[in-house]
C-alpha positions as CSV (number, residue, x, y, z in Angstrom):
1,X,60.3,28.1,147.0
2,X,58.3,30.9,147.6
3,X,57.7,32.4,150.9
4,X,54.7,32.3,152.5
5,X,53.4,34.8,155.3
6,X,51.0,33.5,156.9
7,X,48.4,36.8,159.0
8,X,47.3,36.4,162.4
9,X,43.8,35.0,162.5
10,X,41.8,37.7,164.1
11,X,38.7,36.9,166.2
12,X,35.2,37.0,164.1
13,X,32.9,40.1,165.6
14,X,29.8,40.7,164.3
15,X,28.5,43.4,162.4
16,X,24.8,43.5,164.2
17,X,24.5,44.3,167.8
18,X,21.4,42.7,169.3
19,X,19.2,44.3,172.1
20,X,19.9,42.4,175.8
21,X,17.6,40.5,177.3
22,X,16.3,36.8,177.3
23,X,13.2,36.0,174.8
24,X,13.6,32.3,176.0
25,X,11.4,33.0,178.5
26,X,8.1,33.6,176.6
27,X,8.5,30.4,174.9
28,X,7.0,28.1,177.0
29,X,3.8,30.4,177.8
30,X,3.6,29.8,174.3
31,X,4.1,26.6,173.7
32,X,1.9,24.6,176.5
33,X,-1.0,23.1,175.3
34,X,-4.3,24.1,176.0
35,X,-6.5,22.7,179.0
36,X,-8.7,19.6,178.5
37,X,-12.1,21.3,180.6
38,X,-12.0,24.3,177.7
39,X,-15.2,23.5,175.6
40,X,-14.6,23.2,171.4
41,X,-17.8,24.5,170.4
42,X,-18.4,27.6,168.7
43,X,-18.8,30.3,171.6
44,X,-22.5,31.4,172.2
45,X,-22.5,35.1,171.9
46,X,-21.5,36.2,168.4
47,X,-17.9,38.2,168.1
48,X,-18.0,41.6,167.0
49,X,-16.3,43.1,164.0
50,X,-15.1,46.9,164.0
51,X,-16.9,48.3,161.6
52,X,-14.7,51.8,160.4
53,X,-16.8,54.9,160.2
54,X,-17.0,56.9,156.9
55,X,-15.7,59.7,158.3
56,X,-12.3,57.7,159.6
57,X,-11.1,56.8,156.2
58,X,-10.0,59.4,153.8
59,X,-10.5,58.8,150.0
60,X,-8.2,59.6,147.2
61,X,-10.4,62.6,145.9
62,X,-10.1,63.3,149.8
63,X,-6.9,64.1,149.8
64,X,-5.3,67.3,150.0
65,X,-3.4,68.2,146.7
66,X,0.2,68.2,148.3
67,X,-0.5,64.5,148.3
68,X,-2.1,64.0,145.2
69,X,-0.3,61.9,142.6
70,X,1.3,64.2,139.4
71,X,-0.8,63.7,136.2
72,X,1.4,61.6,133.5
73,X,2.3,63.6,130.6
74,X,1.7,61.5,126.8
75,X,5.6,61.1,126.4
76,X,6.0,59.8,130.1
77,X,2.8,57.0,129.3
78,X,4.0,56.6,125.5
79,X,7.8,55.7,127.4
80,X,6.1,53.6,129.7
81,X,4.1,51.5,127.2
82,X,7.1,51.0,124.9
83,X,8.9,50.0,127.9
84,X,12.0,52.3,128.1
85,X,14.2,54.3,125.7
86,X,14.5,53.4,122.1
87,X,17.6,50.7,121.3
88,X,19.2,51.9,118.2
């Protein structure tokens, strides 16, 4: 018969090292259910909506050419639209 060695059975540690602390805690801020005296309608002053300004938002002809996207040459779109290289 054939000898078997058998290895030492090491303790399993884990690969990922997660930050201290106890997030237990917030769940049951979360979880408690909401008062009874709240009201269900609608509220009666109408919720606001930021509304971004033109000048806040760039545009793609906005952008500086550094981040512009490179024009596509014909081989590059007529190797895209055959859908890679040639099979022989």
């Amino acid at each position: 018969m054939a000898a078997r060695t058998f290895q030492a059975v090491r303790p399993h540690v884990p690969l990922i090292k997660f930050r201290g602390g106890n997030f237990t805690k917030d769940i049951p801020a979360v979880m408690t259910p909401a008062t009874k005296g709240k009201s269900e309608t609608a509220p009666s002053t109408p919720q606001t909506t930021k509304i971004a300004t033109p000048g806040s938002i760039l545009e793609h002809h906005q952008l500086p050419k550094k981040y512009a996207r490179t024009p596509l040459s014909i081989e590059e779109m007529e190797y895209i639209q055959r859908g890679g290289p040639d099979v022989l």
